[in-house]
N, C-alpha and C positions, 0 to 999 in steps of 0.2 A: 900254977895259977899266978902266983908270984913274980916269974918273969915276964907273963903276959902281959900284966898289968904293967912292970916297969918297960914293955916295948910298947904299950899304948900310951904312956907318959911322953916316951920318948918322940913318938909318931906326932902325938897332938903338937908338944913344942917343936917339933921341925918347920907343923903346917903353919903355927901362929907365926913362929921367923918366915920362912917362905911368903907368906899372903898377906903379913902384917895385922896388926893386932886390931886394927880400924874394919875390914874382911870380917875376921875372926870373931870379934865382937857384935857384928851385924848379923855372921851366920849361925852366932852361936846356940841358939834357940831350936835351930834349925838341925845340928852336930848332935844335940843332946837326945832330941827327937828321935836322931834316926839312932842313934847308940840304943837307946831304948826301946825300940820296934826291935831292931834288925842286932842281938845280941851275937850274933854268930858271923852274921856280914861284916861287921868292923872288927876283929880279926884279922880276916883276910884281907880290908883292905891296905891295915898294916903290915902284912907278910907283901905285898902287891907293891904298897908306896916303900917298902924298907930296900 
């Protein structure tokens, strides 16, 4: 569980460097949203973007 969480740390800060934090800040309502719905789909999509 422990690692997941430090690969979804690491995933989120890749996407805020990548997209920039101005992106990141506009979608982030939108990120938290779907983290919250879809708790099994963001995993994968960190196995996916990793």
């Amino acid at each position: 569980m422990k690692s997941c969480v430090r690969l979804a740390a690491h995933a989120v800060a890749m996407i805020v460097a990548l997209t920039g934090a101005t992106v990141f800040h506009a979608s982030g309502l939108q990120w938290a949203a779907a983290v919250d719905a879809m708790p099994l789909r963001y995993p994968m999509a960190v196995v996916l973007a990793g």
